[in-house]
BABA-513844 format. One record per residue (C-alpha): x, y, z. Coordinates in pm, whole numbers, plus 50000, padded with zeros to 5 digits. Layout:
XYZ
...
% end
This chain:
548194162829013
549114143728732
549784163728421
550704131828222
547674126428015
545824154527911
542654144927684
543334161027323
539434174827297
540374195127634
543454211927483
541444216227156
538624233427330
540984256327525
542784263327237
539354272827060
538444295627300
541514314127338
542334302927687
545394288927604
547094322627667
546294310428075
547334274328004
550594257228175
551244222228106
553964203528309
554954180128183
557914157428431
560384142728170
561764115028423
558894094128388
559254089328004
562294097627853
564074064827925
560784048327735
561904073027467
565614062627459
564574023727507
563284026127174
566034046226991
568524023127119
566483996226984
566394011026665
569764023826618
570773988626703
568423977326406
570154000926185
573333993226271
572913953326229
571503966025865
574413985225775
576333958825872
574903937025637
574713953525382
578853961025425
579293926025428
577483919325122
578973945424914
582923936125035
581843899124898
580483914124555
583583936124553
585933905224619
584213883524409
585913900624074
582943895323867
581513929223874
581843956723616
583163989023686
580284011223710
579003979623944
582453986124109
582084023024189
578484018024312
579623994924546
582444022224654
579484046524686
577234025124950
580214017925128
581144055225173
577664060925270
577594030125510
580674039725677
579084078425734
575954066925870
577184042326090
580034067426235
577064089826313
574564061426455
577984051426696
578074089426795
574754091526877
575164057927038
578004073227281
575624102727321
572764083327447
574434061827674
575844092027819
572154103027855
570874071627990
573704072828244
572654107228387
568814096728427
569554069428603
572214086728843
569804112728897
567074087928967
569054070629267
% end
């Protein structure tokens, strides 16, 4: 049987009437978490081409010389914050991979 879909007014009927206490959904991760990871690859991808980006553009302003010191520390700011959130989007990066290599081992 396929557990897969399960219509939503089913559930919310069972859970109306109390018989959820009986109710065991199964639920076989294999056939969608690498959809799942497809898509946060994608997007971490996305974010990191942003942060990149937005580096680049603040390294220009900062060798440029014309901005102002407040303008200067601001800059220092996003580029401490860029350089945290793209160590963590690389961990998670390593992590998924890692991931993506153990479905598909166990899959063969």
């Amino acid at each position: 049987m396929n557990y897969k879909h399960i219509p939503t007014a089913l559930v919310l009927a069972l859970a109306a009437s109390g018989a959820c206490a009986q109710l065991t959904v199964g639920v076989s991760w294999s056939n969608f978490q690498e959809e799942r990871w497809k898509t946060d690859e994608a997007a971490m991808k996305a974010q990191l081409e942003k942060l990149g980006a937005e580096k680049t553009e603040l390294e220009a302003g900062l060798a440029s010389g014309a901005l102002s010191g407040p303008d200067i520390a601001e800059c220092g700011r996003r580029l401490n914050h860029i350089a945290a959130e793209t160590a963590m989007l690389e961990e998670r990066w390593l992590e998924l991979h890692g991931e993506i290599e153990a479905l598909t081992s166990g899959n063969s």
